[in-house]
C-alpha positions as protocol buffer text, in pm:
chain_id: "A"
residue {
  index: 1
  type: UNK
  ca { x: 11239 y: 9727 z: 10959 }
}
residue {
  index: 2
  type: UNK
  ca { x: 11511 y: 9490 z: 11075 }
}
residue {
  index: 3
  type: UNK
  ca { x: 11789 y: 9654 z: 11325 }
}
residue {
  index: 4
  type: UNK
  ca { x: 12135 y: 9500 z: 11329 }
}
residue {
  index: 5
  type: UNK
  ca { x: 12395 y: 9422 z: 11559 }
}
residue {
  index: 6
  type: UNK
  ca { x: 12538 y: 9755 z: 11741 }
}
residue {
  index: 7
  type: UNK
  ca { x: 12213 y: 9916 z: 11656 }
}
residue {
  index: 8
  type: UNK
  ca { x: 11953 y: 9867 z: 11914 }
}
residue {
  index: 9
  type: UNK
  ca { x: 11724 y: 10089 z: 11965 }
}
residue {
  index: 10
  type: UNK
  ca { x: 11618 y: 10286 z: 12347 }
}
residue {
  index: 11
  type: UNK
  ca { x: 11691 y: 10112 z: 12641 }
}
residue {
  index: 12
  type: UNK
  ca { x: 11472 y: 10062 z: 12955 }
}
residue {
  index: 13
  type: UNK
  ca { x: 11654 y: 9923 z: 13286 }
}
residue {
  index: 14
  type: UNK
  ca { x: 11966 y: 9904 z: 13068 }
}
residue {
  index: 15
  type: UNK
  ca { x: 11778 y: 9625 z: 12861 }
}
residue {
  index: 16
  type: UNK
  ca { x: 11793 y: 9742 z: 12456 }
}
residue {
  index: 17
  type: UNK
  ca { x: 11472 y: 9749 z: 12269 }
}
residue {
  index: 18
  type: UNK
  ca { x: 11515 y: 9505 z: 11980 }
}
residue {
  index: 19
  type: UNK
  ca { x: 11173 y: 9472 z: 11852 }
}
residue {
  index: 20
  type: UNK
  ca { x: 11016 y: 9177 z: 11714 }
}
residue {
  index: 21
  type: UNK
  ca { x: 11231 y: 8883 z: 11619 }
}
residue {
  index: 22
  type: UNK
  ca { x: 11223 y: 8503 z: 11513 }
}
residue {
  index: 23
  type: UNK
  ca { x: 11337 y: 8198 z: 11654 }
}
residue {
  index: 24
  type: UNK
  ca { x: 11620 y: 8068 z: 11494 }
}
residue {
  index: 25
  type: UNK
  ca { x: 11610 y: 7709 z: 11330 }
}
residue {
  index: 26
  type: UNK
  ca { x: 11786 y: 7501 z: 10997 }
}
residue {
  index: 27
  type: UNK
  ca { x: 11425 y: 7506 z: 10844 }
}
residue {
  index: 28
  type: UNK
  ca { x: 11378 y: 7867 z: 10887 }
}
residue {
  index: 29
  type: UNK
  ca { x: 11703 y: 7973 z: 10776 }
}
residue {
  index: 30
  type: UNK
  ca { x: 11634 y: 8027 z: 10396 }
}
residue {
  index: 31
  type: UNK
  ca { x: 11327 y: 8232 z: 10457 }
}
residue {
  index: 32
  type: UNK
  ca { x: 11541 y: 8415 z: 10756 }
}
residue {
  index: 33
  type: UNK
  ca { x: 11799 y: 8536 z: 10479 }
}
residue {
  index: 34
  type: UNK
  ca { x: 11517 y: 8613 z: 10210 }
}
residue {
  index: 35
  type: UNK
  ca { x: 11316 y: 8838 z: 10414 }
}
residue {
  index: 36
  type: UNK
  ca { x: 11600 y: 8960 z: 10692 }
}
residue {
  index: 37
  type: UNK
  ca { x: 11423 y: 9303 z: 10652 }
}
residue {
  index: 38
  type: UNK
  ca { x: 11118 y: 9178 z: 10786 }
}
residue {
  index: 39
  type: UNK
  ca { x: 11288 y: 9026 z: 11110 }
}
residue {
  index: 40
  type: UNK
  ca { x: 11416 y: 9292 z: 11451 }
}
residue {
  index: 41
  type: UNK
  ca { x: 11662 y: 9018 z: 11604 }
}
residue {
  index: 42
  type: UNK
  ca { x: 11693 y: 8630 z: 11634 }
}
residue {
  index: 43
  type: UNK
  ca { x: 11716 y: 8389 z: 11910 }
}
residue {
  index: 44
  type: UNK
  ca { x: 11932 y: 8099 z: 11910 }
}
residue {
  index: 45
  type: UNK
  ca { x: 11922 y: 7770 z: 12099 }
}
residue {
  index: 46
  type: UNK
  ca { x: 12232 y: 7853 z: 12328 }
}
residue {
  index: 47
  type: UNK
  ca { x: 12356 y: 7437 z: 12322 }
}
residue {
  index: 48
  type: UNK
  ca { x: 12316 y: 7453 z: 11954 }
}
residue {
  index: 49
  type: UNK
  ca { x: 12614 y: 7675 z: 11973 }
}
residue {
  index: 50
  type: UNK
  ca { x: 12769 y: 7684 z: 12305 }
}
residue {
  index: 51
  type: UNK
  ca { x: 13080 y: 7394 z: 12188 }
}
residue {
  index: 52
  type: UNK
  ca { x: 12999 y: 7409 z: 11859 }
}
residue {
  index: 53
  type: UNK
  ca { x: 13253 y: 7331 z: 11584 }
}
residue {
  index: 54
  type: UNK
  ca { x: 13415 y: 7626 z: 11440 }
}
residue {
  index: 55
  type: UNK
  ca { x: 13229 y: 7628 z: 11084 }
}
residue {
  index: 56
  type: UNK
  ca { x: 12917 y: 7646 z: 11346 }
}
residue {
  index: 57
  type: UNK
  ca { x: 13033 y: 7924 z: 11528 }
}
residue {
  index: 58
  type: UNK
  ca { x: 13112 y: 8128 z: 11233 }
}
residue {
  index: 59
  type: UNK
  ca { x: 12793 y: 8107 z: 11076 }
}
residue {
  index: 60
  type: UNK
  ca { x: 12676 y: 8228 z: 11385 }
}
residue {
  index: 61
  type: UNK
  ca { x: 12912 y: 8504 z: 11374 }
}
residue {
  index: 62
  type: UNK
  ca { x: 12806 y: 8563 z: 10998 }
}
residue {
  index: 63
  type: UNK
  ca { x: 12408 y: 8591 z: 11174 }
}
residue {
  index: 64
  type: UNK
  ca { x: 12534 y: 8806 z: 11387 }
}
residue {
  index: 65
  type: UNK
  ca { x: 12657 y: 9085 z: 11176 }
}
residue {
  index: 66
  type: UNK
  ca { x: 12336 y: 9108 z: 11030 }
}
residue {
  index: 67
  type: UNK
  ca { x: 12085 y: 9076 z: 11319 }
}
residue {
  index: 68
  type: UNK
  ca { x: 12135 y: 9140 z: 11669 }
}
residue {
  index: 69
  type: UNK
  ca { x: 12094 y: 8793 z: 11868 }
}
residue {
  index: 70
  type: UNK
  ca { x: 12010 y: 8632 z: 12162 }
}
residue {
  index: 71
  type: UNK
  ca { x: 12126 y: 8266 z: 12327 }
}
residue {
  index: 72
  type: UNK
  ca { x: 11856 y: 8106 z: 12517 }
}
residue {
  index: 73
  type: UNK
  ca { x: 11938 y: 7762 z: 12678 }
}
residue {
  index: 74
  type: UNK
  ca { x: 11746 y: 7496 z: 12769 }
}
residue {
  index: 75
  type: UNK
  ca { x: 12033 y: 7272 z: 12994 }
}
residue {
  index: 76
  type: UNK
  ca { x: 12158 y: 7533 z: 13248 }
}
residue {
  index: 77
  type: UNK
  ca { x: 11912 y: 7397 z: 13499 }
}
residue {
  index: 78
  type: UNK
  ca { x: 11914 y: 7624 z: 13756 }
}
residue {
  index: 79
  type: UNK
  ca { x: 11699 y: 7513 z: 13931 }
}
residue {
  index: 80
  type: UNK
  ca { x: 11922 y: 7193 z: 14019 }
}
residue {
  index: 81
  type: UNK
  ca { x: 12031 y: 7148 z: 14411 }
}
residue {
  index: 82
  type: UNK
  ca { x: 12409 y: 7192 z: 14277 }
}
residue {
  index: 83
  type: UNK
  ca { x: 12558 y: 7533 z: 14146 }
}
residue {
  index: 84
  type: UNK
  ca { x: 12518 y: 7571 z: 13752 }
}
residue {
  index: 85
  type: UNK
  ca { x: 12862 y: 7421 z: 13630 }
}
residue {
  index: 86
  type: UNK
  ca { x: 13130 y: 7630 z: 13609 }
}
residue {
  index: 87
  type: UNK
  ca { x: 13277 y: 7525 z: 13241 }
}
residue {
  index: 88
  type: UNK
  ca { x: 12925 y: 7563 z: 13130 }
}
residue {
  index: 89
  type: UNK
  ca { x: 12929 y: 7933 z: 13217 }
}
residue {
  index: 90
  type: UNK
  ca { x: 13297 y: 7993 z: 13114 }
}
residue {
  index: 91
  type: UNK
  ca { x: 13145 y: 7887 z: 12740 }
}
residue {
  index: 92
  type: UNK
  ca { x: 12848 y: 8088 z: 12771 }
}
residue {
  index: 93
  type: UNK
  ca { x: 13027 y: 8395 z: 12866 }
}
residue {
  index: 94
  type: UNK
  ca { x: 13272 y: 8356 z: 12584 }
}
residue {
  index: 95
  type: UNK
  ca { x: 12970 y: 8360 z: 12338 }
}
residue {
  index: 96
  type: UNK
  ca { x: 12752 y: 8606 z: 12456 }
}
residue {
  index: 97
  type: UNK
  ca { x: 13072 y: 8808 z: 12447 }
}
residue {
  index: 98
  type: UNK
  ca { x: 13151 y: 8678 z: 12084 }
}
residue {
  index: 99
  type: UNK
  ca { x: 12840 y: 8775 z: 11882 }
}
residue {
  index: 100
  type: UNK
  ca { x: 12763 y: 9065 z: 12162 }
}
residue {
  index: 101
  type: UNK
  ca { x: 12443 y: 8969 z: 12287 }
}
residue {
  index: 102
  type: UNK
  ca { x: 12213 y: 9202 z: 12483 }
}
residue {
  index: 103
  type: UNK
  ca { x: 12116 y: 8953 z: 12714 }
}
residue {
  index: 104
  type: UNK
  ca { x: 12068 y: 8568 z: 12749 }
}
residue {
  index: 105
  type: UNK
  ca { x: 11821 y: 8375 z: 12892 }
}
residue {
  index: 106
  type: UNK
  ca { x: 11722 y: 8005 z: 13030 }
}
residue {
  index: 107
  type: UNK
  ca { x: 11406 y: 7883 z: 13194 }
}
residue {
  index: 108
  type: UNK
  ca { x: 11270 y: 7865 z: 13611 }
}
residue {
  index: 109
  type: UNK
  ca { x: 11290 y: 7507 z: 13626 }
}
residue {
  index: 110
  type: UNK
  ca { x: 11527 y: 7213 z: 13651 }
}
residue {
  index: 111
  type: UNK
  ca { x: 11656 y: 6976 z: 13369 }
}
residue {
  index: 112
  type: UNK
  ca { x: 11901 y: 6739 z: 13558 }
}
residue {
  index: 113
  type: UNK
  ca { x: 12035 y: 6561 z: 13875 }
}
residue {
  index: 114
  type: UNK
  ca { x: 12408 y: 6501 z: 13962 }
}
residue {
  index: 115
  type: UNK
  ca { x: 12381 y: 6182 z: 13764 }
}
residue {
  index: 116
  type: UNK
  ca { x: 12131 y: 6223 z: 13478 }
}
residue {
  index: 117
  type: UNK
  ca { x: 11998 y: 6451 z: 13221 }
}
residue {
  index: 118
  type: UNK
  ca { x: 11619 y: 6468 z: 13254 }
}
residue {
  index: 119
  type: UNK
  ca { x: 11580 y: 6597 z: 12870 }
}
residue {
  index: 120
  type: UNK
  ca { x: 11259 y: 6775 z: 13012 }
}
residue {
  index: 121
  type: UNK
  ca { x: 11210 y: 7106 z: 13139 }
}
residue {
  index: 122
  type: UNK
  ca { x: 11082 y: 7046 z: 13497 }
}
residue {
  index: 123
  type: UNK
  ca { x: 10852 y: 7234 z: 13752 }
}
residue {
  index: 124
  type: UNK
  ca { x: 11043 y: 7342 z: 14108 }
}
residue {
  index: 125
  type: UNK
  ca { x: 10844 y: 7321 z: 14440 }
}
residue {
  index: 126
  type: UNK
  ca { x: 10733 y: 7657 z: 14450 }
}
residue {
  index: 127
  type: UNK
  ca { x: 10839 y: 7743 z: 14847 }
}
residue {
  index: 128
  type: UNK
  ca { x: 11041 y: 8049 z: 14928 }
}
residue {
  index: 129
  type: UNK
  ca { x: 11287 y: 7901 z: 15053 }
}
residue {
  index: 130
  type: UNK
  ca { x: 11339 y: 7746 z: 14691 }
}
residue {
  index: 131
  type: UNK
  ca { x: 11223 y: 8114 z: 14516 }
}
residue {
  index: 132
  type: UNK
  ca { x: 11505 y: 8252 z: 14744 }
}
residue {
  index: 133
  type: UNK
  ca { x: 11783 y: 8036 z: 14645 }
}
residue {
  index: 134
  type: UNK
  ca { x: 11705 y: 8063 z: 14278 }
}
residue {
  index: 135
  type: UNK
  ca { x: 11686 y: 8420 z: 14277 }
}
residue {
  index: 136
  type: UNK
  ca { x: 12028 y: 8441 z: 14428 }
}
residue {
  index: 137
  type: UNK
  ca { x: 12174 y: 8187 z: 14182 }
}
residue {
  index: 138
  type: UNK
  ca { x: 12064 y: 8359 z: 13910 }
}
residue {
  index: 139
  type: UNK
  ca { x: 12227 y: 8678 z: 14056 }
}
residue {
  index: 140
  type: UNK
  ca { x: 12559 y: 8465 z: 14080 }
}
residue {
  index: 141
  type: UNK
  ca { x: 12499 y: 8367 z: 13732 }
}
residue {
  index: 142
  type: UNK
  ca { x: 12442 y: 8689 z: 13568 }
}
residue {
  index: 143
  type: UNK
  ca { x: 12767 y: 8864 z: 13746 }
}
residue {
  index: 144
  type: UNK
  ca { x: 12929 y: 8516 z: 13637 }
}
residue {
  index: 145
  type: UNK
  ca { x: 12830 y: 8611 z: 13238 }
}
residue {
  index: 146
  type: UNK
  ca { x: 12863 y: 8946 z: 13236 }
}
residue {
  index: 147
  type: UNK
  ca { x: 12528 y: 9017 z: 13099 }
}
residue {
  index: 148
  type: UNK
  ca { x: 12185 y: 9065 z: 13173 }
}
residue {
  index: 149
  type: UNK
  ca { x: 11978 y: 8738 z: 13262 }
}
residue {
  index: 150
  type: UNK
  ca { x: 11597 y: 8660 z: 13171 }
}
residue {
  index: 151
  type: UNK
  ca { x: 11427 y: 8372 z: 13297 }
}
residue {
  index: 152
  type: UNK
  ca { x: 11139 y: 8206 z: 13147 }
}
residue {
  index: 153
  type: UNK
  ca { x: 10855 y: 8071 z: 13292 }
}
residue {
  index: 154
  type: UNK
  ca { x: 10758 y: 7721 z: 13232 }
}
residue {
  index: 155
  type: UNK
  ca { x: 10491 y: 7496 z: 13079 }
}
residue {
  index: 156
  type: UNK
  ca { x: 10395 y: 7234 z: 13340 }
}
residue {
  index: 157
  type: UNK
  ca { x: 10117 y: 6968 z: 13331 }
}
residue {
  index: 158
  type: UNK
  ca { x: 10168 y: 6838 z: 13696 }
}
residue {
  index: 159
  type: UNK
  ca { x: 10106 y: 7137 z: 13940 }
}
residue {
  index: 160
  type: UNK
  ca { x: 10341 y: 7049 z: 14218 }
}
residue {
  index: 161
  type: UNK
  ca { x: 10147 y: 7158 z: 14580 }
}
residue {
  index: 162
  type: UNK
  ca { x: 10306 y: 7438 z: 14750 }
}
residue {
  index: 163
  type: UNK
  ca { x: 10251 y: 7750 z: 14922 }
}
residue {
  index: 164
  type: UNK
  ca { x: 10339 y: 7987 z: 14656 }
}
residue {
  index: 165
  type: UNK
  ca { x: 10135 y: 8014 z: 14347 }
}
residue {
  index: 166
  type: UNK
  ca { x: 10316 y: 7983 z: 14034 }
}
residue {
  index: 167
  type: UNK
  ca { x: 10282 y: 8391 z: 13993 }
}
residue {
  index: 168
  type: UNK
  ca { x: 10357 y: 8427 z: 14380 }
}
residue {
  index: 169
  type: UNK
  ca { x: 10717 y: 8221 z: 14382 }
}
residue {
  index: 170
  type: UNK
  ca { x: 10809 y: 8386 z: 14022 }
}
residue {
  index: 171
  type: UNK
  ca { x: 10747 y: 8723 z: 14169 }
}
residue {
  index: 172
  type: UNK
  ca { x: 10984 y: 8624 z: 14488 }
}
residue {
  index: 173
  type: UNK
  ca { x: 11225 y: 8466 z: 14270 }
}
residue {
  index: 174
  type: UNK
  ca { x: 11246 y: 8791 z: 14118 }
}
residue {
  index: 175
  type: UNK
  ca { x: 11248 y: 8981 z: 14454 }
}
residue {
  index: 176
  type: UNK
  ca { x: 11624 y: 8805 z: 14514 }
}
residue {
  index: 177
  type: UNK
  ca { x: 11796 y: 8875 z: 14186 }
}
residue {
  index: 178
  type: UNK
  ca { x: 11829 y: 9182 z: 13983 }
}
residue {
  index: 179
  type: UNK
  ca { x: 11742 y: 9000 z: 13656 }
}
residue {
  index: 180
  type: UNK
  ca { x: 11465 y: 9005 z: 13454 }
}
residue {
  index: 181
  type: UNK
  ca { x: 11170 y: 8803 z: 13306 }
}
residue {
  index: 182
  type: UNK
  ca { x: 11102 y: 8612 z: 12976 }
}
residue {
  index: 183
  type: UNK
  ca { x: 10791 y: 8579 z: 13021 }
}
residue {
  index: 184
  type: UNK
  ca { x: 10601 y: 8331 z: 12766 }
}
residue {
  index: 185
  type: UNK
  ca { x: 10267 y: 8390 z: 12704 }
}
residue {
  index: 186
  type: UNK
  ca { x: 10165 y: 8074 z: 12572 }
}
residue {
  index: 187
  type: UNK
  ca { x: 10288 y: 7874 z: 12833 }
}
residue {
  index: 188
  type: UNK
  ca { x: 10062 y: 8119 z: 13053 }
}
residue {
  index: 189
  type: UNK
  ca { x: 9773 y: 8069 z: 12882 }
}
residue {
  index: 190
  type: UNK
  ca { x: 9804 y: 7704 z: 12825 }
}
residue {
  index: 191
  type: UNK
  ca { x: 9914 y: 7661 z: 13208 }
}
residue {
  index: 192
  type: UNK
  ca { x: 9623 y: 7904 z: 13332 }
}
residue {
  index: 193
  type: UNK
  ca { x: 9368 y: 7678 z: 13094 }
}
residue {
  index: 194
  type: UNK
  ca { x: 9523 y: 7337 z: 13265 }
}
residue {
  index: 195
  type: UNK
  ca { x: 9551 y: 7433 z: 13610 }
}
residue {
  index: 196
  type: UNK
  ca { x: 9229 y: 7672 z: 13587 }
}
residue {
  index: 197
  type: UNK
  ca { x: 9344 y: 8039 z: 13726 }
}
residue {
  index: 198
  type: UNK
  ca { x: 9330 y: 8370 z: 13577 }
}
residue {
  index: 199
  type: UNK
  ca { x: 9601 y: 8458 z: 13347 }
}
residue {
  index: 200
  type: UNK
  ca { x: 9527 y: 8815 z: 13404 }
}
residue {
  index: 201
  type: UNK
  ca { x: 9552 y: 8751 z: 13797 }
}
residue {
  index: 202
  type: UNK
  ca { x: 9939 y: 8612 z: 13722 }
}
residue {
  index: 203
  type: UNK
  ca { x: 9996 y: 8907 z: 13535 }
}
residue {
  index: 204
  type: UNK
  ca { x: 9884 y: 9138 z: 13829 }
}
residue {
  index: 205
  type: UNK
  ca { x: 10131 y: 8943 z: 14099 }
}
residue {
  index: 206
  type: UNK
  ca { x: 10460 y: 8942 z: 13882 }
}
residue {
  index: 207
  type: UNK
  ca { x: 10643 y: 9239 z: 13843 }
}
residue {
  index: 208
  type: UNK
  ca { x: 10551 y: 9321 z: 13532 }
}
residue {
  index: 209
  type: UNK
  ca { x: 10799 y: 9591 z: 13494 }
}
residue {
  index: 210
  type: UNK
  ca { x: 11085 y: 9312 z: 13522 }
}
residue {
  index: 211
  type: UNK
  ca { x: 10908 y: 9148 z: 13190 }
}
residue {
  index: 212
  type: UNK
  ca { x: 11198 y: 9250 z: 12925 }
}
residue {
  index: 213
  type: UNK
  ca { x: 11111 y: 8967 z: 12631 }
}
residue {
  index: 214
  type: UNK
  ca { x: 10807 y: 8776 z: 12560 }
}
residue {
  index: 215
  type: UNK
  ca { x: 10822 y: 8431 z: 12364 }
}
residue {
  index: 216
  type: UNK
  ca { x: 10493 y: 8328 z: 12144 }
}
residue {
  index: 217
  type: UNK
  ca { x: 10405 y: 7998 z: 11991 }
}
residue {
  index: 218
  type: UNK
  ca { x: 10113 y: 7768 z: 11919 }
}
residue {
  index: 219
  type: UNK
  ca { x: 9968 y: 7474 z: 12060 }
}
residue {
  index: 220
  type: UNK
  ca { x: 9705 y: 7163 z: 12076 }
}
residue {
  index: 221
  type: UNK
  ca { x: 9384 y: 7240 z: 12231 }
}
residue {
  index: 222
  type: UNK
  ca { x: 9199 y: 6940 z: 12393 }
}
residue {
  index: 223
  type: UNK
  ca { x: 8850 y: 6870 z: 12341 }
}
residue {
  index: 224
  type: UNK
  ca { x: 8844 y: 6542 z: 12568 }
}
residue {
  index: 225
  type: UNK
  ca { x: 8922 y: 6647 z: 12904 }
}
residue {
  index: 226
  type: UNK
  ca { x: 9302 y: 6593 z: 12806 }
}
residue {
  index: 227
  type: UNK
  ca { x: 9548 y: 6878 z: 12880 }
}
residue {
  index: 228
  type: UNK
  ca { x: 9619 y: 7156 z: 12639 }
}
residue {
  index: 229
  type: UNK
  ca { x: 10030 y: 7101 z: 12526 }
}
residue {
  index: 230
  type: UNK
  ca { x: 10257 y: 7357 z: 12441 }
}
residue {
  index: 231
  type: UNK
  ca { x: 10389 y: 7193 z: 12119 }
}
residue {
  index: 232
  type: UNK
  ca { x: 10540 y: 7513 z: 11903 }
}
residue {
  index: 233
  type: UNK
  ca { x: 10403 y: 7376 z: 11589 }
}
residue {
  index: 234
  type: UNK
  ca { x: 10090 y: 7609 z: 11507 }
}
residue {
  index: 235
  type: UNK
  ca { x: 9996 y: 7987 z: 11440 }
}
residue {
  index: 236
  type: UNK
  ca { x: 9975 y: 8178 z: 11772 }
}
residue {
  index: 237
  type: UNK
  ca { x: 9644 y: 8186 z: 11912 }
}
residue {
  index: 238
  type: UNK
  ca { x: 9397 y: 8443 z: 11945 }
}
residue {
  index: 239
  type: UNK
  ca { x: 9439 y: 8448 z: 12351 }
}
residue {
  index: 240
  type: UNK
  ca { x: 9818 y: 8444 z: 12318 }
}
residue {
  index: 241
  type: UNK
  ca { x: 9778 y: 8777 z: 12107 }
}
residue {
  index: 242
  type: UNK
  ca { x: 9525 y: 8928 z: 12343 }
}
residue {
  index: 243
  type: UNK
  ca { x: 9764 y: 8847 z: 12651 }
}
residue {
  index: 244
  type: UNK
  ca { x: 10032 y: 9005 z: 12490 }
}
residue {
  index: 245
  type: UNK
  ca { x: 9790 y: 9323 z: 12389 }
}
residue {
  index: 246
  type: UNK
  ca { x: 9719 y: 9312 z: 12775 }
}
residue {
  index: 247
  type: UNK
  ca { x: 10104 y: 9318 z: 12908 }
}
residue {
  index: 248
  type: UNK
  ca { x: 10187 y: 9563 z: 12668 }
}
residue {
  index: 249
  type: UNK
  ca { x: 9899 y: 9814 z: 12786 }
}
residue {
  index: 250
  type: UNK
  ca { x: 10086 y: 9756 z: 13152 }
}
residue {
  index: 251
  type: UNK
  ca { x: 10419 y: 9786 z: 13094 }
}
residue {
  index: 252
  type: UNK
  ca { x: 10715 y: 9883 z: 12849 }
}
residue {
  index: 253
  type: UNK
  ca { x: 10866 y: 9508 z: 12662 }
}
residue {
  index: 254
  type: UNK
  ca { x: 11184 y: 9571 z: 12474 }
}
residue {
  index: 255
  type: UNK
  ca { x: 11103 y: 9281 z: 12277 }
}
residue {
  index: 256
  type: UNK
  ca { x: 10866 y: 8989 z: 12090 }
}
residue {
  index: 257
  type: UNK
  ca { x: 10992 y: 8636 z: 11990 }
}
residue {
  index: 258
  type: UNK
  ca { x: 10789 y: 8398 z: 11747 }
}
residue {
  index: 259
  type: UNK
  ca { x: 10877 y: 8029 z: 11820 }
}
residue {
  index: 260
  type: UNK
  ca { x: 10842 y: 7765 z: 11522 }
}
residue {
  index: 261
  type: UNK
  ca { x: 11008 y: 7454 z: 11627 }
}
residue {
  index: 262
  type: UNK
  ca { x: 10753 y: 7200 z: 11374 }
}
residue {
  index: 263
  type: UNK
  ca { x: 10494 y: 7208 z: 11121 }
}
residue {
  index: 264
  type: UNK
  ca { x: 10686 y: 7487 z: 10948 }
}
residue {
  index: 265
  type: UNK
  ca { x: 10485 y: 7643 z: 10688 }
}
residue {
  index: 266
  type: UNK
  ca { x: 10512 y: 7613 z: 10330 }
}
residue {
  index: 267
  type: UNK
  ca { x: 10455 y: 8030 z: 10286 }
}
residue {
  index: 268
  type: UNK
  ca { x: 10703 y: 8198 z: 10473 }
}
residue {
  index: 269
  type: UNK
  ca { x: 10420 y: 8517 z: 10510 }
}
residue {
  index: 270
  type: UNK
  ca { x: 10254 y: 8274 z: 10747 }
}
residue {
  index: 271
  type: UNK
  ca { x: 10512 y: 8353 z: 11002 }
}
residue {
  index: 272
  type: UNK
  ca { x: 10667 y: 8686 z: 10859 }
}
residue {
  index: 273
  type: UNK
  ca { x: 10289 y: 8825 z: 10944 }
}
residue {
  index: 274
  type: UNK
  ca { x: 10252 y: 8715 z: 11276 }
}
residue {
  index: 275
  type: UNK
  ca { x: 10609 y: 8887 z: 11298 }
}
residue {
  index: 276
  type: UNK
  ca { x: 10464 y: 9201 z: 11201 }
}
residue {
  index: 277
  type: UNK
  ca { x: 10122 y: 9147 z: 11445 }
}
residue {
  index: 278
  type: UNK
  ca { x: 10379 y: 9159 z: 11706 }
}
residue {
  index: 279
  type: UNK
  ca { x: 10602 y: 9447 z: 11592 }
}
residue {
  index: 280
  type: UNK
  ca { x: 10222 y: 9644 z: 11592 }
}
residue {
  index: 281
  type: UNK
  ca { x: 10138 y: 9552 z: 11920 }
}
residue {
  index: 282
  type: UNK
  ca { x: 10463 y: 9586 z: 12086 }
}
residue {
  index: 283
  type: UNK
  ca { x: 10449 y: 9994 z: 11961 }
}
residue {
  index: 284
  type: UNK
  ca { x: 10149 y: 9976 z: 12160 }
}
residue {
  index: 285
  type: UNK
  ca { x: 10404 y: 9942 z: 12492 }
}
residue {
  index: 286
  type: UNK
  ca { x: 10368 y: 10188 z: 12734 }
}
């Protein structure tokens, strides 16, 4: 059963439980309005939105009377050597204010210089010196918002050397800030299958308790010695839904995203089921 804005459900850490949503895209927005009792929540791509035209923003709006929603941006770059810019934030507090979102979120990483936009979301060099400084700028950021801030781990196909495993300098991040995680299980497993560790050993060394949303998608498998790519264009996996069986049995998630970003399918049940697989195994939280 969908919930709608102003109508969350319990809260954990101040964090709203809004169940199992959809990722919000053109393709997807017929079947979205068909079947809106099937769908908890949406989550929009924040620069989709953020200086939108005004038509945009009211449709948005419109969305948001019916579902509660969620920005999540892929151009903050945080992880950047310079502070996250300053009209950038002004806009993003204006609309999570504007269609009340519970929180917003961006990814660990870094997505430009002073002078260019990379267009990719790239790994940091995981030191904690570097964990440290992130965690504090995400702390600036959140009080800058006015709302509670997830970050998202990464995929990454180059594993930069460092000191600090990829679980180890997320959990210190973490140990700086008082925000929370987005923690995408895909990206997990396809990073733990690339870079050979134990998914289950990251999920032991980050606070787990800081875990408020959880993204899933599908990807490419490689047979040829080629590295598995996180692509958003198939079902979710089998090990995607056992990880999330697994982080639910550890800790309490206030809610489940489906990304579809390709490859949409023809019979909207395709996704509205894997939906519902998620709704099931998120009442499984402890």
């Amino acid at each position: 059963m969908a919930t709608h804005a102003g109508s969350w459900g319990c809260t954990v850490f101040g964090l709203p439980e809004l169940g199992s949503g959809l990722g919000y895209r053109a393709e997807l927005a017929e079947m979205i309005d068909q079947h809106a009792d099937r769908i908890d929540w949406l989550e929009v791509i924040t620069e989709h939105f953020l200086f939108a035209p005004a038509d945009r923003r009211e449709r948005l709006r419109a969305l948001a009377t019916r579902f509660p929603i969620v920005p999540h941006g892929v151009e903050m770059s945080i992880g950047s050597d310079s502070e996250v810019d300053g009209d950038y934030l002004e806009a993003l507090a204006a609309l999570v204010a504007e269609i009340d979102a519970p929180w917003f979120s961006d990814h660990l990483c870094f997505t430009r210089t002073d002078q260019v936009a990379l267009g990719v979301l790239v790994p940091l060099p995981r030191t904690r010196q570097t964990a440290c400084r992130l965690g504090r700028r995400a702390q600036r950021v959140q009080d800058a918002v006015g709302a509670p801030f997830l970050l998202e781990n990464i995929t990454y196909y180059v594993d930069l050397a460092g000191p600090l495993s990829e679980a180890q300098f997320i959990a210190e991040v973490m140990e700086n800030c008082e925000c929370h995680l987005l923690l995408d299980l895909t990206n997990l497993d396809i990073n733990a299958r690339n870079h050979d560790f134990d998914p289950l050993e990251f999920l032991g060394t980050i606070p787990v308790e800081r875990v408020a949303q959880v993204h899933l998608a599908g990807g490419e498998d490689s047979d040829d010695g080629e590295p598995s790519l996180d692509t958003h264009g198939e079902p979710v996996p089998p090990r995607v839904w056992e990880l999330l069986a697994e982080l639910v049995g550890r800790t309490t998630v206030q809610a489940t995203l489906v990304e579809r970003d390709r490859n949409f399918p023809d019979d909207p049940y395709e996704l509205l089921a894997e939906i519902d697989r998620a709704r099931t195994l998120l009442a499984g939280s402890v």
